[in-house]
C-alpha positions as CSV (number, residue, x, y, z in Angstrom):
1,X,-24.7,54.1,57.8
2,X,-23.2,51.0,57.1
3,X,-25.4,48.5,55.1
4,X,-25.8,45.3,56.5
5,X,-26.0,42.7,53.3
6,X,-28.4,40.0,53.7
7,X,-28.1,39.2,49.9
8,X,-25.3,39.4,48.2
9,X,-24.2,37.8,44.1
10,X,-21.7,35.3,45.7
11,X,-24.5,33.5,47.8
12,X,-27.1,31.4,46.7
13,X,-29.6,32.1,49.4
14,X,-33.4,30.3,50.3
15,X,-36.0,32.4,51.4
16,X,-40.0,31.4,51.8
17,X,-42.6,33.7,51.3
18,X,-45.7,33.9,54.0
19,X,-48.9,35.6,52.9
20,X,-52.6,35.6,53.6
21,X,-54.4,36.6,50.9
22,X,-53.5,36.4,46.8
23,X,-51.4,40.0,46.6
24,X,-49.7,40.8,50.3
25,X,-46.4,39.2,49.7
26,X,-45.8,41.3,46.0
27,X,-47.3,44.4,48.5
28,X,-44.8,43.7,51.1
29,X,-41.4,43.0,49.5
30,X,-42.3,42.7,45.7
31,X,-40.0,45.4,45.0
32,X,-37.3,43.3,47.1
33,X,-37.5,40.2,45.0
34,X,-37.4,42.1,41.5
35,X,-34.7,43.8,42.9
36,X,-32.5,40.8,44.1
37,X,-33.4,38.6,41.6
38,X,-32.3,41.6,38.4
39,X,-28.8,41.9,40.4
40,X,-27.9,38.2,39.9
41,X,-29.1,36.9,43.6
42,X,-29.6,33.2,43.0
43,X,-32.8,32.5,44.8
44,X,-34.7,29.5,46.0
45,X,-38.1,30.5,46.4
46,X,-41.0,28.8,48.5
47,X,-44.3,30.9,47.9
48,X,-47.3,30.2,50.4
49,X,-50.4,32.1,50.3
50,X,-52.9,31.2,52.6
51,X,-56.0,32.0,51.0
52,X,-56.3,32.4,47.3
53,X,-59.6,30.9,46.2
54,X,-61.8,31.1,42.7
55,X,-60.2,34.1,40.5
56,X,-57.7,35.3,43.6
57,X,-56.0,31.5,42.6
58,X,-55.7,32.4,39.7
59,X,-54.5,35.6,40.1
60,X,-51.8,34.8,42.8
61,X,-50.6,31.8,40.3
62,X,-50.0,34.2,37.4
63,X,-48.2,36.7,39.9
64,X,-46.3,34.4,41.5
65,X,-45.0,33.5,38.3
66,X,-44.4,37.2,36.9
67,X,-42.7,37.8,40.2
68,X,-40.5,34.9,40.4
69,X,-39.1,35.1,36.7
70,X,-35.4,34.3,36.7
71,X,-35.3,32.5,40.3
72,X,-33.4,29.4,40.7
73,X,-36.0,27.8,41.7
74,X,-39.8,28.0,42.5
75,X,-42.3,26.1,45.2
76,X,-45.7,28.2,45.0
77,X,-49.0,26.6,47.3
78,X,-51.6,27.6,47.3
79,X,-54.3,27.1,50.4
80,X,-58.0,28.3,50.4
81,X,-58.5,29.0,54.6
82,X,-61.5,31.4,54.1
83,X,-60.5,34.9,54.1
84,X,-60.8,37.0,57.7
85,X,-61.7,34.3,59.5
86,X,-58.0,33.0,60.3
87,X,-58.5,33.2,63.9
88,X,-61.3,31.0,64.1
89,X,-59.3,28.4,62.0
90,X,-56.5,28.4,64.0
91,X,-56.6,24.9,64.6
92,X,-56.1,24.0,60.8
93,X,-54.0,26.9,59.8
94,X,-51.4,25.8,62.7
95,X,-51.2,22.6,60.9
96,X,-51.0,23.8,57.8
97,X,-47.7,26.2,58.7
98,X,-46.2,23.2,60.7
99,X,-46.1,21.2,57.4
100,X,-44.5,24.1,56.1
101,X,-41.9,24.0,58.3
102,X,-41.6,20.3,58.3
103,X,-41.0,20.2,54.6
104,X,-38.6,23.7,54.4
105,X,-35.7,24.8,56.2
106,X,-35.4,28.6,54.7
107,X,-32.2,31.1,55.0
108,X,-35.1,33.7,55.4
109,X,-39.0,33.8,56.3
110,X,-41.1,36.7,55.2
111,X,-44.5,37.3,56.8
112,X,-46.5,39.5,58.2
113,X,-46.1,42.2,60.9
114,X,-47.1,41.5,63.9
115,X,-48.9,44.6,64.4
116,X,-51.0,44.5,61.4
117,X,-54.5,45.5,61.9
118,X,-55.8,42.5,59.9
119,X,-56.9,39.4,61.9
120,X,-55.5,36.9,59.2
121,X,-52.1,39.0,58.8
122,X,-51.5,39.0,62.5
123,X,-52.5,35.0,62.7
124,X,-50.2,34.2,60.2
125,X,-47.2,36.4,61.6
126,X,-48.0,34.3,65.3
127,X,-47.8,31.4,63.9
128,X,-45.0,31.8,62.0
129,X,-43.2,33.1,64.7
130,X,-44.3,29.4,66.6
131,X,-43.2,27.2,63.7
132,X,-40.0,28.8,62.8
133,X,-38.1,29.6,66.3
134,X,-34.4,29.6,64.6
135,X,-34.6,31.3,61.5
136,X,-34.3,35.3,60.4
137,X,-37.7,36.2,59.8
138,X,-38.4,39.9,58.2
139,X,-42.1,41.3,59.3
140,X,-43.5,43.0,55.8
141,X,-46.4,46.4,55.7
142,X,-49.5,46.0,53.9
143,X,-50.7,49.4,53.7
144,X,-54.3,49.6,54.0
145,X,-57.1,52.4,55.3
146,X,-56.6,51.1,59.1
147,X,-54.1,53.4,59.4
148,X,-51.7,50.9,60.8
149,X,-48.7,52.0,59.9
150,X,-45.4,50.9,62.5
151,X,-41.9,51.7,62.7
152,X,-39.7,49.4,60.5
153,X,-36.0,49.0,61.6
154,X,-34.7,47.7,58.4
155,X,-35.0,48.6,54.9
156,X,-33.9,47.6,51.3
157,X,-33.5,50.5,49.3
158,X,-35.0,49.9,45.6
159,X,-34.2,51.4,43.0
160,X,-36.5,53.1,40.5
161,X,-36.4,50.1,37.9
162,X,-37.6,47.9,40.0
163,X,-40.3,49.7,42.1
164,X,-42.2,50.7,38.3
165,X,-41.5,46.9,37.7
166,X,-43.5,45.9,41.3
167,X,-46.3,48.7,40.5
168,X,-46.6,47.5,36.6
169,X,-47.5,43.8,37.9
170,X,-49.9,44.5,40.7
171,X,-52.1,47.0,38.1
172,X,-51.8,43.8,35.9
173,X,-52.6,40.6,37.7
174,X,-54.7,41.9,40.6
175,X,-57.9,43.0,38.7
176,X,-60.3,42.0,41.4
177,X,-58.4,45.0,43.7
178,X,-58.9,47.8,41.5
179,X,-61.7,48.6,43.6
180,X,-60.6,49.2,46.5
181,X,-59.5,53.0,47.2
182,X,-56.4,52.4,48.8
183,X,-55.1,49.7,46.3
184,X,-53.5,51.9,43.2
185,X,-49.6,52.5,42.2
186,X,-49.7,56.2,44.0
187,X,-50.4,54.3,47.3
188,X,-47.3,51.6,47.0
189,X,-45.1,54.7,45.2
190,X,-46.3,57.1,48.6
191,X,-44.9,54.5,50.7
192,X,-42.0,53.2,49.0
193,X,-40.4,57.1,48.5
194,X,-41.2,57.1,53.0
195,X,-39.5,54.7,53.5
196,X,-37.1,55.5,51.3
197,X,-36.6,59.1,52.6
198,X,-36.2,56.7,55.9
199,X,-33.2,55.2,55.1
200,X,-31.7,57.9,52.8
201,X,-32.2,55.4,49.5
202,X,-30.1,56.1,46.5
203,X,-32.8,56.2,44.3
204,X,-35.3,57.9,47.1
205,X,-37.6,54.6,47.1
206,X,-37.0,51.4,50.3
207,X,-39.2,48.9,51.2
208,X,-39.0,48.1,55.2
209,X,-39.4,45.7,57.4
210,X,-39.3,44.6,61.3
211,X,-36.5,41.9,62.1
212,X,-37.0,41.2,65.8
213,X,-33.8,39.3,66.1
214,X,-30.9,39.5,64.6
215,X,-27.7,37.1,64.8
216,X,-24.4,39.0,63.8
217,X,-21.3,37.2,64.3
C-alpha cells in the first residue's frame, strides 16, 4: 500500500488536540505525537481538554507537558465542563469550541469518534465537526468496556520506541485511572499491535483513526 504522508521532516505542520476528559488525547494518538515529534516533525501544538478539574488538572498539565517535549510550540487549556454531562451543557461547550476556532486556524484537528459510546466524546466530536467545517480532522478510539470499538480507515504505524514511551507516561501521570479495569498498558499494547496487524505496521504496533474527508490534489 502506498502510505499517504500527512507529516513529513520538511514541513512545519499545526495540529490542535480535542479531548474530554484529562487522559483521551494521550489514549487516542499519544503514540502519534511521540512518534512525529522523535523523527524531527516541527509541531505547533494547541491542547484543549474539556474537563480536567481538581487532581485530573493537574494530571493533564503534567502530561501535556511530558507529551509535548520537543514541540515547537505549546497552547495547553484547560476547561472544567463537569464530566458526563456534556450533552446537557451543550449550550456553553458550543461556545467554548467556537472560541477555539475563533482563536486557531489548525493544519489538523484531532477529536473524538463520532461513534464513541461516551456522551461527552461524541458531544465534543459533533461540535467539532460544527466549528471546524474546512479543516482535516482525524476521529481518535478510546478503548473502554462499552465495547465500542469501530472500523478506522487510517492508521499511523508506531514503532516500538515510541508505543513503550506512550504506555510509560499514562502508568505515570494518570494515577487517579489505575483503578479502573480496562485502563492498564496490556489494554493500549492489545490495541495498538490490532491495529497494527491492520495495517501491516513495521514494527507490528498503529494507532488508527477515522478521516471522513479527505482532500488529495
Amino acid at each position: 500500500m502506498i502510505p499517504f504522508e500527512l507529516a513529513v521532516p520538511s514541513r512545519r505542520m499545526s495540529i490542535l488536540c480535542l479531548g474530554a476528559h484529562s487522559d483521551d488525547i494521550e489514549i487516542g494518538l499519544g503514540g502519534t505525537l511521540l512518534k512525529w515529534l522523535r523523527t524531527g516533525i516541527e509541531l505547533d501544538v494547541y491542547w484543549f481538554v474539556a474537563s480536567a478539574v481538581g487532581s485530573r488538572r493537574n494530571e493533564a498539565e503534567k502530561s501535556a507537558a511530558a507529551f509535548l517535549k520537543g514541540a515547537s510550540s505549546v497552547c495547553v487549556e484547560l476547561a472544567d465542563f463537569k464530566d458526563g454531562y456534556f450533552p446537557y451543557q451543550g449550550a456553553d461547550l458550543k461556545t467554548w469550541v467556537e472560541s477555539v476556532r475563533a482563536r486557531i486556524s489548525p493544519d489538523i484537528v484531532f477529536t473524538h469518534r463520532r461513534d464513541d459510546a461516551h456522551q461527552d466524546h461524541r458531544e465534543l466530536c459533533k461540535l467539532t465537526w460544527n466549528s471546524f467545517r474546512d479543516h482535516v480532522v482525524m476521529e481518535y478510539e478510546i478503548p473502554k468496556w462499552d465495547g465500542d470499538m469501530g472500523q478506522p480507515n487510517l492508521y499511523v504505524p508506531i514503532e516500538a520506541i515510541d508505543l513503550e514511551r506512550k504506555l510509560s507516561l499514562l502508568e505515570e501521570h494518570f494515577g487517579t485511572q489505575r483503578k479502573k479495569d480496562w485502563f492498564d498498558a496490556e489494554t493500549f499494547r492489545g490495541l495498538a499491535r490490532l491495529r497494527g496487524m491492520e495495517c501491516r505496521a513495521e514494527e507490528r504496533y498503529a494507532e488508527a483513526f477515522i478521516a471522513r474527508k479527505l482532500c488529495l490534489s
